[in-house]
C-alpha positions in Angstrom: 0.0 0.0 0.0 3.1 2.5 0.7 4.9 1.8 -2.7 1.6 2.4 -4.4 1.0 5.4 -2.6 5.0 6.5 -3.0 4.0 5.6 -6.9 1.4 8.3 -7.1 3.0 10.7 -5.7 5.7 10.4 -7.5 3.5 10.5 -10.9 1.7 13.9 -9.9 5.4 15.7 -8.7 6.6 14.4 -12.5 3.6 15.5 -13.9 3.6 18.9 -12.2 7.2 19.4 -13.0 6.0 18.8 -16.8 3.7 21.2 -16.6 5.8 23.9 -15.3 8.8 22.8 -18.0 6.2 23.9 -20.6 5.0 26.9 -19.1 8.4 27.8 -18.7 9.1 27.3 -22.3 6.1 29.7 -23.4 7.2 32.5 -20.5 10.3 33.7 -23.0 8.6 34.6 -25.7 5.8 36.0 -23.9 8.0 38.2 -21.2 8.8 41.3 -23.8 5.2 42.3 -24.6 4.5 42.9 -21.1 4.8 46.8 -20.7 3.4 47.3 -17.3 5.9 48.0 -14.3 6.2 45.2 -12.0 4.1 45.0 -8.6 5.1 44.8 -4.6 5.6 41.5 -3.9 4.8 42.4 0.0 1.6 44.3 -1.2 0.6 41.3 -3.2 0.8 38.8 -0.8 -1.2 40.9 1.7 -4.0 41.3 -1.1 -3.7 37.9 -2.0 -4.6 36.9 2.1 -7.3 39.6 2.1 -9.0 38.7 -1.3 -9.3 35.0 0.0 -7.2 34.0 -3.4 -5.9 31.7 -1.0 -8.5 29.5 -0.4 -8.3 28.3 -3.1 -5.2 28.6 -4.5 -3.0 28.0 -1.4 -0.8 30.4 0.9 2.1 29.9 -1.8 0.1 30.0 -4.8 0.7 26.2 -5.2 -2.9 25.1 -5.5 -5.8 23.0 -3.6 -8.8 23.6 -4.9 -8.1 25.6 -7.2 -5.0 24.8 -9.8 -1.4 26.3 -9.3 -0.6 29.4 -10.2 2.8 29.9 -8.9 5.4 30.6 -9.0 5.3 30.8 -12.7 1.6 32.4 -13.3 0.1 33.3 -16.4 1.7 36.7 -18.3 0.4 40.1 -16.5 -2.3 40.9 -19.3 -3.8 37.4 -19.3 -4.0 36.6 -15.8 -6.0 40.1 -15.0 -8.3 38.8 -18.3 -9.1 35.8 -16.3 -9.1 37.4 -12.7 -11.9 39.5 -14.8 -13.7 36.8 -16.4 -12.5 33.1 -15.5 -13.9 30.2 -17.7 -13.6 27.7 -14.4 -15.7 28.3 -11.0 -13.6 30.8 -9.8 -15.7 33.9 -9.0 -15.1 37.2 -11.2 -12.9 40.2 -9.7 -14.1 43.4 -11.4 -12.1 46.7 -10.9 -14.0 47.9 -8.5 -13.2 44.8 -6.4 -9.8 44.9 -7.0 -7.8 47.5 -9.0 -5.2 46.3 -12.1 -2.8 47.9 -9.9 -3.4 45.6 -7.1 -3.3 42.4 -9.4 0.0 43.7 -10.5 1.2 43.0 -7.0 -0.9 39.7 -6.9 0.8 38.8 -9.8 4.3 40.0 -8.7 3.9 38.2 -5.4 2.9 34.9 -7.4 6.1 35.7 -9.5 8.2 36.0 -5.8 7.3 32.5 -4.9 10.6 30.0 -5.0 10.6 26.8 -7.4 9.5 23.7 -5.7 12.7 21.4 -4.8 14.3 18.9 -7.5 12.7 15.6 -7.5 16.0 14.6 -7.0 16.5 16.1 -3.3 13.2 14.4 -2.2 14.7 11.6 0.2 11.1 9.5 0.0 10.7 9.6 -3.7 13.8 7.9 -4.3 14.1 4.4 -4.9 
């Protein structure tokens, strides 16, 4: 029961760590149309706790029930389009909720968050 519980965890960590890989391969090209300064980091997280993102989304951004969104999130311009209008069950955050200012900061405080550790360093995942 342990190895096939080791087994799964292992497949969701490799899975994840795909995921990122190809979000990280996207970022690049993406990174030099954004023209908007960046956020506070500090003010971010603070928003982040007081708009109840994490509920959802996790203290560090890393998901629950809601998906991940750090620390790599979506480009600036596309993750206020779906703060504004999400296509999942996440509720709506119009501007007078919370300002594209302030989800600069979100953003830059999901941006702030550290990489998750190598497989590799993971004592129980190894063989």
């Amino acid at each position: 029961m342990k190895t096939w519980m080791l087994m799964l965890l292992a497949v969701l960590v490799l899975a994840a760590a795909g995921a990122t890989a190809q979000t990280q391969a996207q970022t690049p090209a993406q990174a030099p149309a954004q023209t908007t300064p960046a956020g506070d980091a500090d003010a971010g997280k603070k928003l982040f706790v007081s708009l109840g993102c994490w509920t959802c989304h996790g203290y560090e951004g890393q998901g629950g029930a809601g998906p991940r969104i750090a620390p790599r999130p979506l480009p600036r311009a596309a993750f206020t389009r779906y703060v504004r209008r999400p296509s999942e069950r996440m509720p709506n955050y119009p501007e007078r909720v919370v300002s594209d200012e302030q989800l600069g900061h979100i953003h830059a405080y999901l941006q702030s968050r550290p990489m998750p550790r190598p497989i590799e360093s993971i004592p129980l995942l190894q063989p």
